[in-house]
N, C-alpha and C positions, 0 to 999 in steps of 0.2 A: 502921305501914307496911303496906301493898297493893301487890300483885301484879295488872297488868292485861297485858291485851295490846292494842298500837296499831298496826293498820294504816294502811302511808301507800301509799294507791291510786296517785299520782305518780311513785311509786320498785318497786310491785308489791311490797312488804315492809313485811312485819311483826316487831315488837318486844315483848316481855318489858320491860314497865317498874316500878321499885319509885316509889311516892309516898308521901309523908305525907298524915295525914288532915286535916294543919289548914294544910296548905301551899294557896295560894292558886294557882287555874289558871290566872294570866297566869304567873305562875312554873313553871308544871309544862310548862306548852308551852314558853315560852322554852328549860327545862333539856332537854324531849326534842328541838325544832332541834338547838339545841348538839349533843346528844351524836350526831344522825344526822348533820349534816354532817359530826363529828367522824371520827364509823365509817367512812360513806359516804365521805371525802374530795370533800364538794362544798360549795358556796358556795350559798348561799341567798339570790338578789336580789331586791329589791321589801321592801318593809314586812311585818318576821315578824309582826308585833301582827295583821296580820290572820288568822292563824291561828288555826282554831276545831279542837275537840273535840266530838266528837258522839258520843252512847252509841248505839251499834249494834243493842243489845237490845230498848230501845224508839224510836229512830227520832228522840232528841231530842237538838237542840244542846247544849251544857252554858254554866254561865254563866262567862265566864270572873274574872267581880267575886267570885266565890263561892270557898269551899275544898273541899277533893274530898269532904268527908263531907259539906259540905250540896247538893252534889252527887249526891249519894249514889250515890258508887261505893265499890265494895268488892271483896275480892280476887274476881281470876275476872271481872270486867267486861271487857267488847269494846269498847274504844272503836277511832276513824278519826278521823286528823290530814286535813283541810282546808286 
């Protein structure tokens, strides 16, 4: 389990998020919508799948076919929901 934090420029907030390392990133985005609309109390129209992940540190999308270790995030990584 990792510890990141995810800005969503959209909403002007940032998130504390726990992932798994072998969990796959269409999964980790989907669970983080969920859980902001959840908080947030809003409804998210349009197609979530197109939501990307991008590592803030060095300036790169991430894959979402991939899992977050070969990703290679790790606790303390800056990511931004897209």
């Amino acid at each position: 389990m990792i510890l990141v934090d995810i800005d969503v420029p959209m909403m002007g907030i940032k998130y504390d998020f726990q992932m798994e390392e072998t969990a796959l990133l269409t999964d980790v985005i989907e669970e983080v919508r969920d859980m902001i609309c959840q908080k947030e109390q809003c409804f998210l129209s349009g197609d979530g799948g197109r939501l990307l992940l991008w590592n803030m540190e060095n300036g790169q999308k991430l894959s979402p076919e991939r899992t977050v270790s070969e990703n290679h995030l790790l606790t303390g990584s800056h990511l931004m929901l897209i």
